[in-house]
N, C-alpha and C positions, 0 to 999 in steps of 0.2 A: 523352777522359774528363776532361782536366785542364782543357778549357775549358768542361765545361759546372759544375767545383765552382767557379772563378775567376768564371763570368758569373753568378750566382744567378738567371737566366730562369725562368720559371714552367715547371716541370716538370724542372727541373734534376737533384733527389734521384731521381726515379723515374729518368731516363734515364741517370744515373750507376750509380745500383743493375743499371739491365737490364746495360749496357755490362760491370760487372764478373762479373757470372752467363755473359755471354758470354765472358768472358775463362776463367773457371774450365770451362767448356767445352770450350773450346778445349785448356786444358794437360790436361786428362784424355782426351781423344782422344790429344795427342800422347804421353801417359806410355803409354796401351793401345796404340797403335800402334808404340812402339820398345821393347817388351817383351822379355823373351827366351824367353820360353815356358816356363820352371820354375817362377816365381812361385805362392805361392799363399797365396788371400784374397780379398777383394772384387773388386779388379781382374781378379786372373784369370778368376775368374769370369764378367765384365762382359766383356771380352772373347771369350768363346766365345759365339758369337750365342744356341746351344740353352741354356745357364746362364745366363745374358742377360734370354731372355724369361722363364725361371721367375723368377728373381730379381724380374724385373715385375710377374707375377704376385700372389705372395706379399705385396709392397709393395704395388699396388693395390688388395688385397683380405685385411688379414691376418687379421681376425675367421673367414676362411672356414674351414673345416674340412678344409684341405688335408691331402692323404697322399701317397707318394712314388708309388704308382702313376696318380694324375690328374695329376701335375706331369711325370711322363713322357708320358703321352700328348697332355698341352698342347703338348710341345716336338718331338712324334715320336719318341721313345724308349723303349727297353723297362725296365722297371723297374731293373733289374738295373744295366744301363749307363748308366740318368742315376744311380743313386747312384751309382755308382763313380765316375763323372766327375766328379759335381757336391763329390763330397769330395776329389777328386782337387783341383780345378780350387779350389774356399773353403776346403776345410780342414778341413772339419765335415759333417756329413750333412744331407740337406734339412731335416728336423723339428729339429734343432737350430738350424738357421739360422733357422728359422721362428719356436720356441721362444725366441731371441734377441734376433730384432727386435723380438716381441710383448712383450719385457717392456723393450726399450729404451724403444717407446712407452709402454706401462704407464709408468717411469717420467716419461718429458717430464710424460704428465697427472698424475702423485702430485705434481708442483711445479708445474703451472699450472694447472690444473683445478678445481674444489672438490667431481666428482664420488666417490661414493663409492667403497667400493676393489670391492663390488660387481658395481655399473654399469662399472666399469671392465673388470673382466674381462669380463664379457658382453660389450661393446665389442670385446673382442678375443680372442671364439670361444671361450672359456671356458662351458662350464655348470653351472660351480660354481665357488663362491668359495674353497673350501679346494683342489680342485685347481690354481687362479689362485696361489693362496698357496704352495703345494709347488714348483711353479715360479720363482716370485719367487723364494724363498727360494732354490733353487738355483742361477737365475744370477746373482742380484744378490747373494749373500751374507748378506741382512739379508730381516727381515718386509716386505711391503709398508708394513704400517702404520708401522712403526720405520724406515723411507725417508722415510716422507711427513713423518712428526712432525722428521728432524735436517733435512731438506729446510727444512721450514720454519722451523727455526731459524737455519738457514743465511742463508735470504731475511731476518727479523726483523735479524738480525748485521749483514747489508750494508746495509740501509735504516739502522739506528742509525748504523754508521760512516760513511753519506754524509750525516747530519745532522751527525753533529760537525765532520766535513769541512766543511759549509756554515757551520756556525758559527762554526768557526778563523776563516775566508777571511772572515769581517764585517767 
């Protein structure tokens, strides 16, 4: 890796970039493989193959209108014993972890997207925008809208202080 940042060859950035994705690979194998089996959270999780594929699941497709009894039957399991497991193993019960992600993403797009808040929900299995908004508001603390608006003030803050910083450095 250190000879493709030292040689700048064409294609250097991309095969530096893969190399460290395969490094981070690599140490999340070894952290899921020398586990002790109490753990619980994302890893544990990741590590039981059956909470594994739902976790996959769920990430590949979080707009769907997942319930815990289709997430058991994706992984072969009876309802009952993937929740138990699956809260056992994250921490939290399916719909909340699901509930979780969908609004992690909901945020990423309230600071990079210019879609509405909406389109957003719909986006991610919502059919209404005030139940899109009950939930926001309950994992994230704060309205969507009132995310989106210090969000952006945030981005405005750091672009001014990298121009004065440009400016100093004249």
């Amino acid at each position: 890796m250190m000879e493709e940042f030292r040689e700048a060859r064409p294609g250097s950035d991309l095969m530096a970039q893969h190399l460290a994705h395969m490094m981070l690979v690599q140490a999340l194998r070894l952290c899921l493989s020398i586990r002790s089996g109490d753990e619980i959270g994302w890893f544990a999780a990741l590590a039981d193959p059956q909470m594994s594929a739902a976790l996959a699941a769920v990430h590949a497709d979080p707009a769907h209108p997942w319930t815990v009894q289709e997430l058991a039957a994706l992984v072969g399991m009876s309802r009952t014993t993937f929740a138990e497991r699956f809260r056992a193993r994250a921490g939290e019960t399916p719909i909340a972890y699901l509930t979780r992600w969908r609004m992690m993403l909901a945020g990423e797009k309230l600071r990079h997207s210019d879609d509405t808040i909406a389109r957003i929900a719909s986006s991610l299995g919502y059919v209404s925008e005030h139940a899109f908004n009950t939930a926001f508001k309950r994992v994230m603390g704060i309205p969507p809208r009132h995310y989106a608006r210090s969000m952006a003030r945030e981005t405005i803050g750091e672009h001014q202080r990298g121009g004065l910083a440009r400016l100093r450095s004249s």
